[in-house]
C-alpha positions in Angstrom: -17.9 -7.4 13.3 -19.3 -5.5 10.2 -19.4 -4.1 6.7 -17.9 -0.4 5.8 -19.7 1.0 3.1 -18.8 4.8 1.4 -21.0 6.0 -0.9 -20.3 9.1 -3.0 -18.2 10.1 0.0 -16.8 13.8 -0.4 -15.0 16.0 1.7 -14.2 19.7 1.5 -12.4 22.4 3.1 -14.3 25.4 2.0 -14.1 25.7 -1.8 -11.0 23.0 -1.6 -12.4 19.8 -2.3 -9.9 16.5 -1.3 -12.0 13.8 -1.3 -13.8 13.6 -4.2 -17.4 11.6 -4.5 -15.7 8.3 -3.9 -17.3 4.9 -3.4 -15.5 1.8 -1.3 -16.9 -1.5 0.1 -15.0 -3.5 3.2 -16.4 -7.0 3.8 -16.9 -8.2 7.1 -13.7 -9.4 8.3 -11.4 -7.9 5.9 -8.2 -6.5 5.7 -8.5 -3.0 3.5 -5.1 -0.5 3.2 -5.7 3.1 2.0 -2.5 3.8 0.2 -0.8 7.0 -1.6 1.4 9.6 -1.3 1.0 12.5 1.1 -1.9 14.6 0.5 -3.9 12.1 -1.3 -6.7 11.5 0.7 -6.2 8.4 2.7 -6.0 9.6 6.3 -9.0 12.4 5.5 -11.2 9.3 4.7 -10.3 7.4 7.8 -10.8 10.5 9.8 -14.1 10.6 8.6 -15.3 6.8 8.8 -13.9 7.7 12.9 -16.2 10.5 13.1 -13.2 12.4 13.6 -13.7 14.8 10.5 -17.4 15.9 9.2 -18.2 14.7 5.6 -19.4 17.2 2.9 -21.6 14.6 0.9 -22.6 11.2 1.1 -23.2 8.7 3.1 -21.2 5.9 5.3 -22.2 2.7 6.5 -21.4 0.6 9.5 -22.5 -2.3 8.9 -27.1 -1.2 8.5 -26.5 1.8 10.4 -25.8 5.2 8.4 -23.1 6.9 11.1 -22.9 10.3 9.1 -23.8 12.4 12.0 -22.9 9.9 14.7 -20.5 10.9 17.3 -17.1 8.9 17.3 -17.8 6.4 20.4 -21.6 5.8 19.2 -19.7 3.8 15.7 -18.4 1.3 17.6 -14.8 1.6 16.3 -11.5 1.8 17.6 -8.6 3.6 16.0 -5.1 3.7 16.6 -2.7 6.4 16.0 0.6 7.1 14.5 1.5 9.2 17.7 -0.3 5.9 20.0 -1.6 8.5 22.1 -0.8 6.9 25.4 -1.7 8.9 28.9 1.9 9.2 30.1 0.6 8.9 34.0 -1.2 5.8 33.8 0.2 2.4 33.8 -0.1 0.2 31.0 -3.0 -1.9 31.9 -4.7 1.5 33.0 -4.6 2.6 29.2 -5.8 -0.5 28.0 -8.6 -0.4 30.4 -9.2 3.3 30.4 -12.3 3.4 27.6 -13.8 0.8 29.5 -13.8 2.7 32.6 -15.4 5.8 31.5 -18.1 3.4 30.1 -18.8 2.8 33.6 -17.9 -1.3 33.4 -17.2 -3.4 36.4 -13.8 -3.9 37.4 -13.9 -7.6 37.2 -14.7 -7.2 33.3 -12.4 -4.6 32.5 -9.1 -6.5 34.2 -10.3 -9.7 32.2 -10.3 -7.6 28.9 -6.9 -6.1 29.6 -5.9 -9.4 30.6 -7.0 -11.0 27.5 -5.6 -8.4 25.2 -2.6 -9.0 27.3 -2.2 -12.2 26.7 -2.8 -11.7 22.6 -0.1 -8.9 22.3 2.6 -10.6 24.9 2.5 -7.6 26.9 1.4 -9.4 30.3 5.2 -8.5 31.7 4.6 -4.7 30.8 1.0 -4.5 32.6 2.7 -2.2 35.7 5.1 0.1 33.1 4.3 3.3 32.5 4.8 5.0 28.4 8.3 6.4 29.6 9.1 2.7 30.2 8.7 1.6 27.0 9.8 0.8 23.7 8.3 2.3 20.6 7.2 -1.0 19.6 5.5 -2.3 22.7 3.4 1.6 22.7 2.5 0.6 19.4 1.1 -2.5 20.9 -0.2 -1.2 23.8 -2.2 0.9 21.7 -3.3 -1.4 19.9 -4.4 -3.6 22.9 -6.0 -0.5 23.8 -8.1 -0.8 20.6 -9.3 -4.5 21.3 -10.7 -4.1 24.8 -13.6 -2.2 23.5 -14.4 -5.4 20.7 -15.2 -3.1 18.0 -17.2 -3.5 15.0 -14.4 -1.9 12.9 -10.0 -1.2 13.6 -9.1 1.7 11.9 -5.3 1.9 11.8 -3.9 5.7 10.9 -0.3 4.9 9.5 0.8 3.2 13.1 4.4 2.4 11.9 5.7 5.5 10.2 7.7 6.2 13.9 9.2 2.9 13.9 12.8 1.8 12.6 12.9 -0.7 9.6 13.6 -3.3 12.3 10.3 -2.4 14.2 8.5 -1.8 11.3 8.8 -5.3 9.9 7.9 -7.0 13.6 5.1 -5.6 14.0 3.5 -5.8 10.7 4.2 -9.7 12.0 2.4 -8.3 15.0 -0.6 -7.4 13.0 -0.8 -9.6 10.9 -1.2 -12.4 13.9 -3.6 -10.1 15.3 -6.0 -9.8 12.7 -6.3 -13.5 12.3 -6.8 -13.9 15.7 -9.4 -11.2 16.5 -10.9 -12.1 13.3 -11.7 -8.1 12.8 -12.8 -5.4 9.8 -9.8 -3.6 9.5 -9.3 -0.2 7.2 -5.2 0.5 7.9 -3.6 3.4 6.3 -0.5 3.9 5.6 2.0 5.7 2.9 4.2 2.5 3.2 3.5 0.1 -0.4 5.1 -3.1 1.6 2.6 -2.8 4.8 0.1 -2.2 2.1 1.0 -5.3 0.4 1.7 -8.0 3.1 -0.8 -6.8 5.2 -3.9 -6.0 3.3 -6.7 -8.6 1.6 -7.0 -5.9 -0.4 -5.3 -2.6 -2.0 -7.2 1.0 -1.9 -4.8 3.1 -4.0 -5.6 7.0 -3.9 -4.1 9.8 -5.7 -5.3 13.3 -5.0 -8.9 11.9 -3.4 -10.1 10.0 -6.4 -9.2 5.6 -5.8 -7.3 4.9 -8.7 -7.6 1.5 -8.3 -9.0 -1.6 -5.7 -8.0 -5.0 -6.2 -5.9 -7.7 -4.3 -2.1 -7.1 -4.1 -1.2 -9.3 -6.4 -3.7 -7.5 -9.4 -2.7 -4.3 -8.3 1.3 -5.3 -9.1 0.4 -7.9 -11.9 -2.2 -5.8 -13.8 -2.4 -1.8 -12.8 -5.1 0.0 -13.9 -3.3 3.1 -14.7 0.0 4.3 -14.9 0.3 6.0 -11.8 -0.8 2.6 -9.8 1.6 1.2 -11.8 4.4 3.3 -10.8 3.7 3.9 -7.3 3.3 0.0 -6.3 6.7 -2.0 -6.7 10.2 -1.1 -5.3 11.8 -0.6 -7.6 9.5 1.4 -9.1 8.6 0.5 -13.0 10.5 1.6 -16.0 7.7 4.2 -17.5 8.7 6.0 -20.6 6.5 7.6 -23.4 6.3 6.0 -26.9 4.8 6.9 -30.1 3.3 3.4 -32.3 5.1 3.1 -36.0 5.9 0.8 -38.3 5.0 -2.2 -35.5 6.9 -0.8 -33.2 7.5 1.4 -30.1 9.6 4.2 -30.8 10.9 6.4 -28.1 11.8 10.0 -28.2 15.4 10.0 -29.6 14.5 7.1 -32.4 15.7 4.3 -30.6 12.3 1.9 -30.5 11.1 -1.8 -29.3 8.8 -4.3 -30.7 5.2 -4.1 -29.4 4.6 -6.3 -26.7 2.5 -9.4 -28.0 -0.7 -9.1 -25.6 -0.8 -5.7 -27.0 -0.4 -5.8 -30.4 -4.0 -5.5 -31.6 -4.7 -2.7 -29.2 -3.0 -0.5 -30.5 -2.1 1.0 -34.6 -0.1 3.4 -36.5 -0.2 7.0 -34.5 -1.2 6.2 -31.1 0.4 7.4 -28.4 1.4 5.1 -25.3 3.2 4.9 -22.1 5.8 1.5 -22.2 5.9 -0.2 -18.7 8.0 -2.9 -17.5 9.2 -3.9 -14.2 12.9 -4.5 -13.1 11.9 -7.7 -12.7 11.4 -8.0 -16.0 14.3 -6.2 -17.6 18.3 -8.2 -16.5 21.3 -8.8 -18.7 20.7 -12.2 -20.5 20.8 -15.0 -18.6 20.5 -13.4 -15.1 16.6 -13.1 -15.0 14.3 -14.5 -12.8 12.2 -16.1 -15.4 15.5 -16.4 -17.8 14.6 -19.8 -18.5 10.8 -19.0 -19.1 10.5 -16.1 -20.7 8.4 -16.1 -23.6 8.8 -13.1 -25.7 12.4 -11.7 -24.8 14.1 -9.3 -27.1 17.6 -8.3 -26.0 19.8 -4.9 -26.5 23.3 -3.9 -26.4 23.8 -1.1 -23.8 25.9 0.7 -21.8 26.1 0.5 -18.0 25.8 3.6 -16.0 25.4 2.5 -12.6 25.6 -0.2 -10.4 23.7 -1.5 -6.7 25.3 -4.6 -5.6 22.6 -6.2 -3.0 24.1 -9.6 -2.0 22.3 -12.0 -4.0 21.1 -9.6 -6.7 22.4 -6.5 -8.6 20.1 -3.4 -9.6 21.8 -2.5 -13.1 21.0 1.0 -14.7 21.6 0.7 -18.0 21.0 3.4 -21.1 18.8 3.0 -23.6 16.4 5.5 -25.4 18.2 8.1 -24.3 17.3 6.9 -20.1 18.7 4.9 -17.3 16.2 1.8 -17.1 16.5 0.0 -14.3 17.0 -3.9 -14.7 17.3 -6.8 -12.1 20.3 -9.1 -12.2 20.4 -12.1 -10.0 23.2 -14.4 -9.6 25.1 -11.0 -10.4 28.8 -10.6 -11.8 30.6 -7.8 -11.6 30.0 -4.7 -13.9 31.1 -1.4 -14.0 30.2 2.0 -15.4 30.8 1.7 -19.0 30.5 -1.8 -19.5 28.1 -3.1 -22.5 25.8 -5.8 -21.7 23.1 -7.5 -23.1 19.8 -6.5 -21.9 16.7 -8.6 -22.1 13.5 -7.2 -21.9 10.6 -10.1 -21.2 7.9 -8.2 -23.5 5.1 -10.6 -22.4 5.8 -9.0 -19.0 5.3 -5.8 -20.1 2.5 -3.0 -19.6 0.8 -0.2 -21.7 -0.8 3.1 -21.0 -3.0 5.2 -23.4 -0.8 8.5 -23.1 -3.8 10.3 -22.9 -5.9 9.0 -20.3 -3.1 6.7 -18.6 -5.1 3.8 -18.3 -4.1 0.6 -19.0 -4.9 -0.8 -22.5 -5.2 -4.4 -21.3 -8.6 -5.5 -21.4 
């Protein structure tokens, strides 16, 4: 296996420039997702650790070899596809084997790979199907057995899932999961999906229009984002963002209507500044129905009007208005509400997050 190393990577498309001088290491053995919304840069980078796409500037490491001008099957990767890219004549164990053929290995070792990656993937009934035969699942894995064969230094995974059903989707990030500890691999997945990002991944590469925003385990990236649009692109739901000016020790919203100043913030900020208030739903429920209700530290509570209800079984999303918004709060062991309604709104302040307004980063330290 190996180390990935991007240094001052940049990409352009004549004078468009969408990958912009960024800088990324990937440990040997780890588990990396690229993450962001279309158009931000994520696939453009894999493409161009696969060779696939020709870099402006910089430079990329595999492991102590600069591959910049290397073709794609001189790297020593394996990449699979959203689209699997299967060769609809040949029989299962045919694509498996098929980069091993064209290498010019011996029979003998490329049925024992196939066989092997066979076995890892539970695909040894499926070796004699053809694509047409198969689920959308099982081509996934099929690529993806595809991929092993060759024992790569490095899987690259271009959003593999995104023609799955929910169902699908959620076995075979199970499937991949196994996989990796298994196989043991470097692995740089993409994917637009936060949840694959976040039960898959060692580690969280979020991009927004080809800069990283931020890198950090899954649970810093939700805990403690570095800006505010990491902060409201990871979570489902997503955070309750709104602007705020500081005054008179408070948090005062556009319309007047204002809350204290979070405690781990309060000598961050003074009389003037402009902020962004974050908190999660999580972290917002009518009184009592929290899921740190009993632990909550700093908790100050408002009387507001329901607008909207989700019933989801065992919890209730509950958009409520205050400062002139819906926020969106998080009631478990729900009763009934309606539109209307007043309740009792809690907001856990020591939970709470804030931005500079100017330069949306976080003003924890």
């Amino acid at each position: 296996m190996a180390t990935v190393s991007l240094n001052n990577l940049v990409k352009k498309y004549g004078n468009l420039e969408v990958v912009h001088s960024i800088n990324l290491d990937v440990a040997d053995r780890e588990f990396i997702a690229l993450v962001g919304p279309s158009g931000c840069g994520k696939s453009t980078s894999l493409r161009m650790i696969a060779g696939l796409e020709d870099i402006t500037g910089g430079e990329i490491r595999i492991g102590d070899r600069v591959v910049n001008d290397l073709p794609p099957r001189q790297r020593n990767i394996s990449m699979v596809f959203q689209s699997y890219a299967l060769y609809p004549h040949m029989s299962v164990a045919e694509n498996m084997g098929f980069s091993l053929k064209i290498a010019g290995r011996p029979k003998s070792e490329i049925d024992a790979a196939v066989a092997e990656a066979a076995r890892t993937l539970s695909l040894e009934e499926l070796l004699e199907r053809r694509p047409s035969q198969l689920s959308g699942g099982q081509r996934q894995r099929v690529a993806m057995g595809r991929a092993i064969v060759r024992k790569p230094d490095v899987f690259l995974f271009d959003e593999p899932l995104s023609n799955l059903d929910a169902k699908l989707r959620m076995q075979m990030r199970t499937e991949i999961k196994k996989l990796h500890a298994q196989v043991q691999s470097t692995v740089i997945y993409v994917t637009h999906d936060q949840v694959e990002a976040m039960t898959l991944s060692d580690r969280i590469v979020i991009m927004r229009d080809g800069h990283i925003e931020q890198v950090d385990t899954p649970e810093e990236v939700f805990q403690r984002p570095a800006t505010r649009f990491v902060a409201g692109f990871i979570g489902s739901p997503s955070m309750n963002l709104r602007d705020a000016g500081i005054a008179d020790g408070k948090m005062v919203f556009a319309n007047g209507d204002a809350l204290p100043i979070p405690p781990q913030f309060r000598d961050k900020v003074s009389a003037g500044d402009k902020v962004v208030f974050g908190i999660r739903p999580d972290d917002v429920f009518p009184a009592g129905h929290g899921i740190h209700s009993g632990e909550a530290t700093d908790v100050h509570t408002i009387d507001v009007p329901v607008s909207i209800t989700e019933p989801l079984g065992n919890e209730t999303l509950v958009f409520a208005e205050f400062a002139g918004d819906d926020w969106i709060a998080r009631m478990l062991n729900p009763k009934t509400l309606h539109p209307g309604d007043w309740v009792d709104l809690s907001f856990d302040l020591s939970q709470a997050h804030l931005f500079s307004a100017d330069t949306e980063k976080t003003l924890r330290s």
